[in-house]
C-alpha angles and dihedrals in degrees: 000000000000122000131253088249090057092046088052089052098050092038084055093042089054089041085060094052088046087054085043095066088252094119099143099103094212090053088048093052094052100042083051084046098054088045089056084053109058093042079053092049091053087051101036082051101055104045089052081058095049085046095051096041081053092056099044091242116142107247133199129212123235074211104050122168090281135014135189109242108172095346095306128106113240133182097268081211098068088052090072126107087220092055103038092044082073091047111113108256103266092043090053082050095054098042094046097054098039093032125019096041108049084040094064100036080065097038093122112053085211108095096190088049119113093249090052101049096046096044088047089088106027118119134209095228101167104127109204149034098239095045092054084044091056092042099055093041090050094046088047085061090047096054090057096046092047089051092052083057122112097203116114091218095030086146095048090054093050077054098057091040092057089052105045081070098081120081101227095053103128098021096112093031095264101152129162109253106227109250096234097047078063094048088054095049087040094052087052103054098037094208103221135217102274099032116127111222128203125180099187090198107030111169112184087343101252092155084053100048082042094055091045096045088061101038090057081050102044106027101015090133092060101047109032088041092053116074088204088044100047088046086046082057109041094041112018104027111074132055139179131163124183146158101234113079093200096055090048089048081047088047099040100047077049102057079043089055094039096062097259099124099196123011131165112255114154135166102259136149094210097201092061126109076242089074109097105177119125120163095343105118126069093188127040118187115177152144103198127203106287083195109016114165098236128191098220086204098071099043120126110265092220091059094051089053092062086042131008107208143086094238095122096203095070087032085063086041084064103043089048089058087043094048086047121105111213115270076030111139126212131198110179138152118243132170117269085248092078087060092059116007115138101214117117086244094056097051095045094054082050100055093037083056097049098032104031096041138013109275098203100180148000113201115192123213137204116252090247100067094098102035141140083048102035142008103207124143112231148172146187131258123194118183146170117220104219100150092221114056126273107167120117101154138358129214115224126200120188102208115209104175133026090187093266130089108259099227130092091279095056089200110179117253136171103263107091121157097185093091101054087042096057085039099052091039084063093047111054109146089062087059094065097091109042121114122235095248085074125087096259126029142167106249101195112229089257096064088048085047103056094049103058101262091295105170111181116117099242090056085078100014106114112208108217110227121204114209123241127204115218124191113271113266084251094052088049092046089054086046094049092047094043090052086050096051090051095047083052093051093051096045080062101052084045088061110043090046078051095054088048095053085048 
């Protein structure tokens, strides 16, 4: 979670735009979003100059000694965020609005890539001088102390932050996942090299930026190292639909910065009748809408037909299972209303799950994984789409602790299940013999079966009592009268010693 300081700066850098006549939440956050990434674009190009420099590869700057902005050649140095923060006021200005900008708004050659698209229409909408020159030096301040964090996700958390400001966040479900809830997710399922990923409703592809993030740890050799492999990754890999255009230019401008050159992330409501995918996708990653405002009209007939409802979180069940190729795996977050809900949809995108495909494991969350900005009580659901069965049991874990607090506050501590749970997933075969009354357990079809699919933890969870022995009726009724006896015998004393006093 961020610190109070942080909070302060970026309270004080919105309190400028305010006083700069920029008062509209969602412009603030992408001017304050641009701004992140051009400071991004400077370090990101820099260390890919050190690493190549390291590994004796020839390297090209995105800021060369000159570049072409609006068909005139300008010094690449200006443009970065290290040299114009030291411009006087009215020359940042300048180069920001004539330069930088337009620079940036062309930065992929590719105009039907997802950069291009969402930057098309992006504006550089801060007014004055003075107010460019306060933002810069106060983002400056927020950098370092972002780099003197030690939270793994510390942008994600200014992010969220940021968000939190307007006063419809939240309104259609769309919650931050918190990073290491998708690290989590991301560790259990080891995306491979020529996996194709798909986050349907992607927000600022966190999941995206997650999978890639691994894969450069864990198989960075056998992509980086294959020309078909490295181009599978930067161009074919990733991709992220969602309805809100300023979450996809977030997202977008985030996979860019993250080292992914060219991923798929398009305007799309998925579960439209304009969403075409069927079996495309090996890996699904998501954390679908809990509470989307849906317009039940334009829903994809085929969905409807696995479950009829406008409960979006079994709507996006079913389109996971439809986007799947077979032998495609999902991991996704749903409420813990999908486990044990009683409506006839609910059922049916259970059983479709458990008889129609292989259900592999249900994690349950605390409640406070979410907060402060929502209490909701969640799990995780991984899945094979085989498209003819395939479960024949499916391991539980009833998570206690994420390693934060799970108040409002989400303070660290030193409980933290997410280890045990990636080690015992991929170790399954050591799971076989543990009783219900652990913490994970293997719960066979049938049980799931009769008992109408039901899939929440504490259906099947057994709660080990330890008898206790209490004194017989006859042993309580001797202790009652002899304490009575021993309270009269007092009130007498009392009142004598009072008598005398009178």
């Amino acid at each position: 979670m961020i610190t109070g300081e942080i909070k302060n700066k970026i309270d004080s850098l919105w309190d400028d735009f305010a006083a700069g006549g920029i008062v509209n939440p969602l412009t603030v956050i992408e001017q304050i979003t641009y701004m992140m990434f051009i400071h991004d674009l400077d370090e990101t190009d820099n260390l890919r100059a050190k690493e190549s420099a390291m590994l004796g590869l020839p390297y090209e700057s995105i800021f060369a000694d000159e570049v072409e902005v609006q068909g005139r050649a300008v010094a690449g140095n200006q443009l970065k965020w290290s040299v114009f923060r030291d411009f006087p006021a009215n020359r940042m200005y300048d180069v920001m609005q004539e330069m930088v900008f337009p620079f940036i708004k062309n930065l992929h050659g590719d105009k039907n890539s997802a950069y291009s698209k969402y930057m098309d229409d992006a504006i550089f909408m801060i007014p004055t001088p003075l107010l460019l020159s306060k933002v810069v030096d106060k983002l400056d301040d927020i950098f370092r102390m972002m780099a003197d964090s030690h939270s793994t996700d510390i942008r994600g958390d200014v992010y969220e932050y940021l968000l939190s400001k307007i006063a419809q966040s939240g309104r259609n479900g769309q919650f931050r996942t918190p990073r290491h809830i998708i690290r989590m997710i991301v560790e259990l399922v080891e995306p491979g090299a020529d996996d194709v990923i798909c986050d349907p409703a992607c927000g600022t592809s966190g999941f995206l930026i997650t999978a890639g993030e691994y894969l450069k740890e864990n198989r960075k050799e056998e992509i980086f190292y294959d020309k078909v492999k490295k181009d599978h990754y930067m161009n074919h890999m990733f991709h992220g639909y969602d309805t809100d255009r300023t979450m996809l230019r977030i997202g977008a401008m985030n996979m860019m910065t993250h080292g992914v050159d060219n991923p798929y992330i398009e305007y799309r409501d998925s579960l439209s009748d304009q969403n075409p995918d069927k079996e495309k996708y090996s890996l699904i990653l998501a954390n679908p809408p809990f509470k989307g405002s849906l317009d039940y009209d334009i829903v994809s007939a085929d969905l409807l037909k696995v479950c009829k409802t406008k409960k979006t979180e079994l709507l996006f069940l079913a389109l996971f299972l439809r986007m799947l190729k077979v032998g495609g795996r999902c991991a996704c977050i749903v409420p813990d209303g999908v486990l044990f809900g009683s409506s006839t949809a609910h059922k049916a995108i259970r059983k479709e799950i458990v008889e129609g495909n292989r259900l592999e494991a249900v994690i349950s969350m605390p409640s406070g994984v979410f907060k402060p900005y929502a209490g909701v009580s969640t799990a995780i659901l991984i899945f094979t789409k085989t498209g003819a069965g395939g479960t024949d049991k499916v391991w539980f874990y009833d998570m206690e602790n994420d390693g934060f607090s799970l108040d409002d506050k989400r303070t660290p501590i030193s409980d933290n299940d997410i280890p045990d749970i990636i080690e015992r997933f991929h170790n399954l075969d050591k799971e076989e013999d543990r009783a219900r009354t652990e913490k994970s357990f293997f719960v066979p079809k049938t049980d799931i079966v009769n008992n109408g699919y039901d899939l929440s933890v504490n259906k099947y969870k057994e709660v080990e009592y330890v008898p206790i022995e209490y004194p017989s009726t006859q042993e309580i009724m001797t202790d009652l009268y002899e304490l009575e006896k021993e309270i009269s015998k007092s009130m007498a004393e009392l009142s004598e010693m009072l008598e005398v006093e009178v």
